[in-house]
DOPARO-931511 format. One record per residue: residue number from 1; residue in one letter; z, x, y of N, C-alpha, C in turn. Coordinates in steps of 0.2 Angstrom, whole numbers, plus 5000, padded with zeros to 4 digits. Layout:
BEGIN
+-----+------+------+------+------+------+------+------+------+------+------+
: pos : code :  n_w :  n_u :  n_v : ca_w : ca_u : ca_v :  c_w :  c_u :  c_v :
+-----+------+------+------+------+------+------+------+------+------+------+
: NUM :    A :    Z :    X :    Y :    Z :    X :    Y :    Z :    X :    Y :
...
+-----+------+------+------+------+------+------+------+------+------+------+
//
This chain:
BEGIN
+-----+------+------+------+------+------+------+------+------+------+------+
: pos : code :  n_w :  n_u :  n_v : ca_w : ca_u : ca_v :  c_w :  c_u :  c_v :
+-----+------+------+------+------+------+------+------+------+------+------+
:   1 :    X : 4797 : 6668 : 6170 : 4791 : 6671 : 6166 : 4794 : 6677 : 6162 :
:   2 :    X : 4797 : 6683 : 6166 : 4802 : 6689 : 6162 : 4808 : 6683 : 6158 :
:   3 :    X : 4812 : 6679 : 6159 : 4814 : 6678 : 6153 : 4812 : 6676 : 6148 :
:   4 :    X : 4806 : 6673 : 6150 : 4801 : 6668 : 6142 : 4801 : 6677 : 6141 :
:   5 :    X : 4797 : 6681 : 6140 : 4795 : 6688 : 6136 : 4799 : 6692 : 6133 :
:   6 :    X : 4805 : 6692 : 6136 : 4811 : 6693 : 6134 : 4814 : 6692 : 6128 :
:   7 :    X : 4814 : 6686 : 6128 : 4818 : 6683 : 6122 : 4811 : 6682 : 6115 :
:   8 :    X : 4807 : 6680 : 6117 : 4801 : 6682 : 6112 : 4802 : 6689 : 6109 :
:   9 :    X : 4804 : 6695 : 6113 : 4803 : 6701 : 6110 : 4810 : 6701 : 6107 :
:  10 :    X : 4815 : 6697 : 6107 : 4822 : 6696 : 6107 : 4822 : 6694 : 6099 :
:  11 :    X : 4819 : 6688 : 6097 : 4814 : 6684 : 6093 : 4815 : 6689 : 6085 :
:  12 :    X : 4818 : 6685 : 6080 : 4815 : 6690 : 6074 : 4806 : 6687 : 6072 :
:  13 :    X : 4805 : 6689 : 6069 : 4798 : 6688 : 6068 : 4796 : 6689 : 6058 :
:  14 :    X : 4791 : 6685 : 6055 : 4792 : 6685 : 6050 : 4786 : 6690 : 6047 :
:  15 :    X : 4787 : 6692 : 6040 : 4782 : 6697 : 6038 : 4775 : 6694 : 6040 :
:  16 :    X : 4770 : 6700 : 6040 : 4762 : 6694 : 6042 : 4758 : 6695 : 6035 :
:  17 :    X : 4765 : 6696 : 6031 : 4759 : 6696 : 6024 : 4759 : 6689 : 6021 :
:  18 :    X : 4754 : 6689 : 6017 : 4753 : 6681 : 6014 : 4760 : 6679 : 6010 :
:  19 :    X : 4761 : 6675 : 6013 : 4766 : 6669 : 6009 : 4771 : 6671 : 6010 :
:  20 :    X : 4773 : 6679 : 6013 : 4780 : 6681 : 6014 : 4784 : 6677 : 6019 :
:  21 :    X : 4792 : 6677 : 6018 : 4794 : 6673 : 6025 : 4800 : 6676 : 6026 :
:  22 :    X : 4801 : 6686 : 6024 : 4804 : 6690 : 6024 : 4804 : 6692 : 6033 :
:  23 :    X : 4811 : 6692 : 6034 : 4810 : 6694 : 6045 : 4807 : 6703 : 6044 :
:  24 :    X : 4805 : 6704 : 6048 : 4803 : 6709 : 6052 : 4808 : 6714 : 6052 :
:  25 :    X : 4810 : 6719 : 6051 : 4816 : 6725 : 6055 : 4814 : 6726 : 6061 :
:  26 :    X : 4817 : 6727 : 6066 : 4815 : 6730 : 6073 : 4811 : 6736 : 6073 :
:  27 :    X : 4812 : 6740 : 6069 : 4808 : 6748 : 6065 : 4801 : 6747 : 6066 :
:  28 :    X : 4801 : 6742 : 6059 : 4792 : 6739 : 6058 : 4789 : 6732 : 6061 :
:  29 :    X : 4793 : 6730 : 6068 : 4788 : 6727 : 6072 : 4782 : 6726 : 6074 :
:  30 :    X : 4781 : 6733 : 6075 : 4774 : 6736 : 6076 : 4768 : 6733 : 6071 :
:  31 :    X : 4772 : 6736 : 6064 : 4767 : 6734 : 6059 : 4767 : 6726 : 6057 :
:  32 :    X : 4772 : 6722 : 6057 : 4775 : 6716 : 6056 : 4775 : 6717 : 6051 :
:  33 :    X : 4777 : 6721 : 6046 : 4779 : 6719 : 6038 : 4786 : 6722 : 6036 :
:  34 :    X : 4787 : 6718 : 6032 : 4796 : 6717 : 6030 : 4797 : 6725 : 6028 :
:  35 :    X : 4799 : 6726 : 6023 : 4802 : 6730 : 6020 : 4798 : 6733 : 6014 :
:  36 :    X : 4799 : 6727 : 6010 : 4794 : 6728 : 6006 : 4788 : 6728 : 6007 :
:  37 :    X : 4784 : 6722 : 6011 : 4778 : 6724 : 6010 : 4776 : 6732 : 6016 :
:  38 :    X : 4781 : 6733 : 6019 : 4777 : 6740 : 6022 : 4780 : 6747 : 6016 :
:  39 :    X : 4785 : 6747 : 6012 : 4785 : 6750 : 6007 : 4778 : 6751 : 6003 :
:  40 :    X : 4776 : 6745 : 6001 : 4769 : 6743 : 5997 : 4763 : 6747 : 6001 :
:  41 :    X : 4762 : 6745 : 6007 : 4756 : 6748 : 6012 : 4758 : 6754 : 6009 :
:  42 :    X : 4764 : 6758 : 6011 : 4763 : 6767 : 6013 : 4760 : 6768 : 6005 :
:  43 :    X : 4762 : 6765 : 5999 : 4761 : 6768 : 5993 : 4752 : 6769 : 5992 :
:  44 :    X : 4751 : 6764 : 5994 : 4743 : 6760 : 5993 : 4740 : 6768 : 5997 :
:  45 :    X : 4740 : 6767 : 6004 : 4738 : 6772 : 6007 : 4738 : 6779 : 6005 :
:  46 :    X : 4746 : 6781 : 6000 : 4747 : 6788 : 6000 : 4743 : 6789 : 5995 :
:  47 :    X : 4741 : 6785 : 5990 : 4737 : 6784 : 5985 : 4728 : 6784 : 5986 :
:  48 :    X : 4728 : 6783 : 5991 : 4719 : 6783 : 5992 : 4720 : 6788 : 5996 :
:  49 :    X : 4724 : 6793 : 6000 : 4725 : 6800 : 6004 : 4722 : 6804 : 5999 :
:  50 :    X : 4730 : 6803 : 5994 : 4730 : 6807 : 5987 : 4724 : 6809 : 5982 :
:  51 :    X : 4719 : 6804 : 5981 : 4712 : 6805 : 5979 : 4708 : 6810 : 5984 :
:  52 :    X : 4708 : 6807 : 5990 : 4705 : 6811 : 5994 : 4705 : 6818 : 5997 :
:  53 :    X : 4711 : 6818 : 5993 : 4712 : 6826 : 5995 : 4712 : 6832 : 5987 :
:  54 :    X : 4713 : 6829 : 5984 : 4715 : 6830 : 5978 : 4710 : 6838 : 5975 :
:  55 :    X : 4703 : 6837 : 5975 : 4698 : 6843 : 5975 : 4701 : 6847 : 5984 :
:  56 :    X : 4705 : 6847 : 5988 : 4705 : 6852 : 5992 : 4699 : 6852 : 5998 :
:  57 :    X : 4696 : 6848 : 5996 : 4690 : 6846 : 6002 : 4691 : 6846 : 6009 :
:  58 :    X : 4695 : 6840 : 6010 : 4696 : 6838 : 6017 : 4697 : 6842 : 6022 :
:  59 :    X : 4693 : 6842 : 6027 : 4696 : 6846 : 6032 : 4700 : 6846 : 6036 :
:  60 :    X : 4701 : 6850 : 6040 : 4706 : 6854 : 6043 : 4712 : 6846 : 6047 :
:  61 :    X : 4704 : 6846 : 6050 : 4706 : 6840 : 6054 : 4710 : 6833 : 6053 :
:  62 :    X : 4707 : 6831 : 6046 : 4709 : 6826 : 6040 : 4716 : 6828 : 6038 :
:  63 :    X : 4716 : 6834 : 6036 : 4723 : 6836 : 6035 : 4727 : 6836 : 6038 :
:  64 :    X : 4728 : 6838 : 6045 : 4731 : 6838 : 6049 : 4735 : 6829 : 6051 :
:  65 :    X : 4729 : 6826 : 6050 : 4729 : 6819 : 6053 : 4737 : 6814 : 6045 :
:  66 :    X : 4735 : 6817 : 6041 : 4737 : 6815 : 6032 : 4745 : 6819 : 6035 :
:  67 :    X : 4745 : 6823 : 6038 : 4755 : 6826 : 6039 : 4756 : 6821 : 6042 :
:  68 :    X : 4753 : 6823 : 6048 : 4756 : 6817 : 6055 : 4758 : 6811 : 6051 :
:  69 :    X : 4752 : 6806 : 6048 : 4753 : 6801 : 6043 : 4762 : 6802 : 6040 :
:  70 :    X : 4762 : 6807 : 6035 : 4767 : 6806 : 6030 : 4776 : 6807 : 6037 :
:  71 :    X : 4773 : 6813 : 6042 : 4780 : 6812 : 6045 : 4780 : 6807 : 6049 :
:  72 :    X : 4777 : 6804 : 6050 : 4775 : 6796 : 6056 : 4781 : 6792 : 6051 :
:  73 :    X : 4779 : 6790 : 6047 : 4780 : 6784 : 6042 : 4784 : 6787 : 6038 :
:  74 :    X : 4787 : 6793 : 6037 : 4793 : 6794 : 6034 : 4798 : 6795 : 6038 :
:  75 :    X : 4798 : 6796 : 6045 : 4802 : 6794 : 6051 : 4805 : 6787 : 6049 :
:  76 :    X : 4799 : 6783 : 6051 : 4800 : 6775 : 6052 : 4806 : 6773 : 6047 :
:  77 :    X : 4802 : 6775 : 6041 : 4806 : 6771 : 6035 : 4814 : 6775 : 6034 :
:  78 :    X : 4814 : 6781 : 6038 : 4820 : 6784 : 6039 : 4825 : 6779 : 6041 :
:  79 :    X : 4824 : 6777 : 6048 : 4826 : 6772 : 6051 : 4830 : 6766 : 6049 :
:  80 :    X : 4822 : 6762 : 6045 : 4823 : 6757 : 6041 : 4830 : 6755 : 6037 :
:  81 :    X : 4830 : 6761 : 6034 : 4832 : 6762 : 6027 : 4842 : 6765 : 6032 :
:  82 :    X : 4843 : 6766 : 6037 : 4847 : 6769 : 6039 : 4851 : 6764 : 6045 :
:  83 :    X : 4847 : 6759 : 6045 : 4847 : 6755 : 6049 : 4853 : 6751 : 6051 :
:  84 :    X : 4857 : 6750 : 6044 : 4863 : 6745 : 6042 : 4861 : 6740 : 6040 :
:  85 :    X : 4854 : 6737 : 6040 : 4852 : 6731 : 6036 : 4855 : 6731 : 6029 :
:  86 :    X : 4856 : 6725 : 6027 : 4858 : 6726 : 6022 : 4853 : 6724 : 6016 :
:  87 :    X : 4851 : 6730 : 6011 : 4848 : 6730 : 6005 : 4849 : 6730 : 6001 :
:  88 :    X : 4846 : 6725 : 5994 : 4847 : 6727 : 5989 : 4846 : 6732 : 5984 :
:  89 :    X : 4849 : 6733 : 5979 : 4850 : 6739 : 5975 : 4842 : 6739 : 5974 :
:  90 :    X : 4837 : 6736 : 5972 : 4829 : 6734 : 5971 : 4825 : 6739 : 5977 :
:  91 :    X : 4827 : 6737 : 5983 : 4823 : 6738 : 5989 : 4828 : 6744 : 5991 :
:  92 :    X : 4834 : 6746 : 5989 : 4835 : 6753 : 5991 : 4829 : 6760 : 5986 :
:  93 :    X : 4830 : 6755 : 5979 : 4824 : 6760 : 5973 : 4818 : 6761 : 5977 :
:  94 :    X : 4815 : 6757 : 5980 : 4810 : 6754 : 5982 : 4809 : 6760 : 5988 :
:  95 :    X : 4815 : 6760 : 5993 : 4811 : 6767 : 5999 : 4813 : 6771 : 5995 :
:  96 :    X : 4817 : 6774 : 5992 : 4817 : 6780 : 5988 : 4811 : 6782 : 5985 :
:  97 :    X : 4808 : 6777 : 5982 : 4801 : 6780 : 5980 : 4795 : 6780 : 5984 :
:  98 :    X : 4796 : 6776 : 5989 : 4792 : 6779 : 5992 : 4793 : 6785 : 5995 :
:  99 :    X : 4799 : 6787 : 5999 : 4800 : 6796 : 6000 : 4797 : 6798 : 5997 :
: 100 :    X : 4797 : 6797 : 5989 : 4796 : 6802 : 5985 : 4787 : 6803 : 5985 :
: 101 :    X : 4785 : 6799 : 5987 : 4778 : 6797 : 5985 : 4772 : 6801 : 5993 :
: 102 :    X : 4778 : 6800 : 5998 : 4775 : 6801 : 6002 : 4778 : 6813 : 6003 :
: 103 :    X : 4783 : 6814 : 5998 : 4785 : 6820 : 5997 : 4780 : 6823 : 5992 :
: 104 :    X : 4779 : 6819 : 5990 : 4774 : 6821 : 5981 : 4766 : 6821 : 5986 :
: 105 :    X : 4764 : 6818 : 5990 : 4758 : 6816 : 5996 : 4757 : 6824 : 6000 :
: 106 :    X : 4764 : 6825 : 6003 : 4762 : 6832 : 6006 : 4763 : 6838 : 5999 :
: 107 :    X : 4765 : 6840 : 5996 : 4765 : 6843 : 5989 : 4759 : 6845 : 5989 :
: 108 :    X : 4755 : 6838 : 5987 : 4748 : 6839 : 5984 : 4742 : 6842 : 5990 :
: 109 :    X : 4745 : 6838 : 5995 : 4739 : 6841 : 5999 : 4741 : 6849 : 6001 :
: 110 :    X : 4746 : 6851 : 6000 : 4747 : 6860 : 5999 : 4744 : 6864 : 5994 :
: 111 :    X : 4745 : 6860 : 5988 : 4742 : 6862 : 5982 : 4735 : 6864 : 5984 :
: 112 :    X : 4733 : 6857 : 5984 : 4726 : 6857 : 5984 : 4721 : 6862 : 5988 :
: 113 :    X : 4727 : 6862 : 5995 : 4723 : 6868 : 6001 : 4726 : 6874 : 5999 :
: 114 :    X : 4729 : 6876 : 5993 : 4728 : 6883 : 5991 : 4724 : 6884 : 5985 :
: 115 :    X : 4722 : 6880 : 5980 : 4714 : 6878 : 5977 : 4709 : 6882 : 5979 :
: 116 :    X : 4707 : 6877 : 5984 : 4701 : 6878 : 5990 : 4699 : 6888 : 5992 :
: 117 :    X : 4695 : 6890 : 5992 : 4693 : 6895 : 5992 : 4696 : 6898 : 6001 :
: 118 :    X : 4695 : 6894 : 6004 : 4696 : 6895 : 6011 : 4702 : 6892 : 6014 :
: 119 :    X : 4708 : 6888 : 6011 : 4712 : 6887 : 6013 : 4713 : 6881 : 6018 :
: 120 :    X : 4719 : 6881 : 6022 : 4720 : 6877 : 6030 : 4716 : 6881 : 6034 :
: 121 :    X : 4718 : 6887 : 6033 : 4715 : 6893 : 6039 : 4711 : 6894 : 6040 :
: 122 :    X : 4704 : 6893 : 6035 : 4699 : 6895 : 6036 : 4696 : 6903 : 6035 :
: 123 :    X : 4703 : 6903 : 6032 : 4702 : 6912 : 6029 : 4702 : 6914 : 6024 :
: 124 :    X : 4698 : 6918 : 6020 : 4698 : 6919 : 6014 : 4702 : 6922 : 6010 :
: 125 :    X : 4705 : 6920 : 6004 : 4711 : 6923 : 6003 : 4710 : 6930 : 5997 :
+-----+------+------+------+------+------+------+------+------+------+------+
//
C-alpha cells in the first residue's frame, strides 16, 4: 500500500486546466497548474486585488492577507522559475511579468494605503 502512494506522488501529473496536457512542476502540485496556466491565475487574481484596493479601503486585515498573497506566490514561482526546467524564451517573459505585476500589486497597495486618511496604522497622519 506505502508503494502504490509512493510512486503516485512520484507520478508527473497533468495541468487541471481545460484541455491543457502541460505536466505539472513539483512547485505547483499543490495547485496542479503548469506554468503557464498558474502564471495566468496569479495575473487574474493580482488584477481583481489591484481593483480592490486601488481607493485604499481595504482593511487592515485584507491587506495584510494581499502581502502574504504576493510573497506566498512570488516564492513559488521563484522556485518555479529556478527550477532547472527547461523554458522557453515565451514562458521565461511570461514569469518575469508576472513578478512584475505581483511588484507593481504591492506598490499599489502602498500607495494606496498612503492616500487613505488613516493609513495601515490606523493613525492619522
Amino acid at each position: 500500500m506505502l508503494r502504490i502512494a509512493i510512486t503516485a506522488l512520484a507520478m508527473p501529473s497533468t495541468c487541471k486546466s481545460p484541455a491543457c496536457k502541460s505536466s505539472v512542476p513539483s512547485a505547483l502540485a499543490e495547485q496542479g497548474l503548469c506554468i503557464l496556466h498558474f502564471t495566468l491565475s496569479l495575473e487574474h487574481a493580482c488584477s481583481d486585488m489591484r481593483r480592490e484596493t486601488v481607493l485604499g479601503n481595504a482593511p487592515q486585515d485584507r491587506q495584510k492577507e494581499i502581502i502574504g498573497f504576493i510573497g506566498e506566490n512570488g516564492e513559488r514561482l521563484a522556485r518555479v522559475a529556478t527550477s532547472g526546467l527547461p523554458l522557453t524564451d515565451d514562458l521565461k517573459a511570461r514569469v518575469l511579468s508576472t513578478f512584475l505585476t505581483l511588484m507593481n500589486l504591492r506598490e499599489n497597495l502602498d500607495r494606496a494605503s498612503m492616500r487613505s486618511p488613516f493609513g495601515r496604522s490606523g493613525v492619522m497622519r
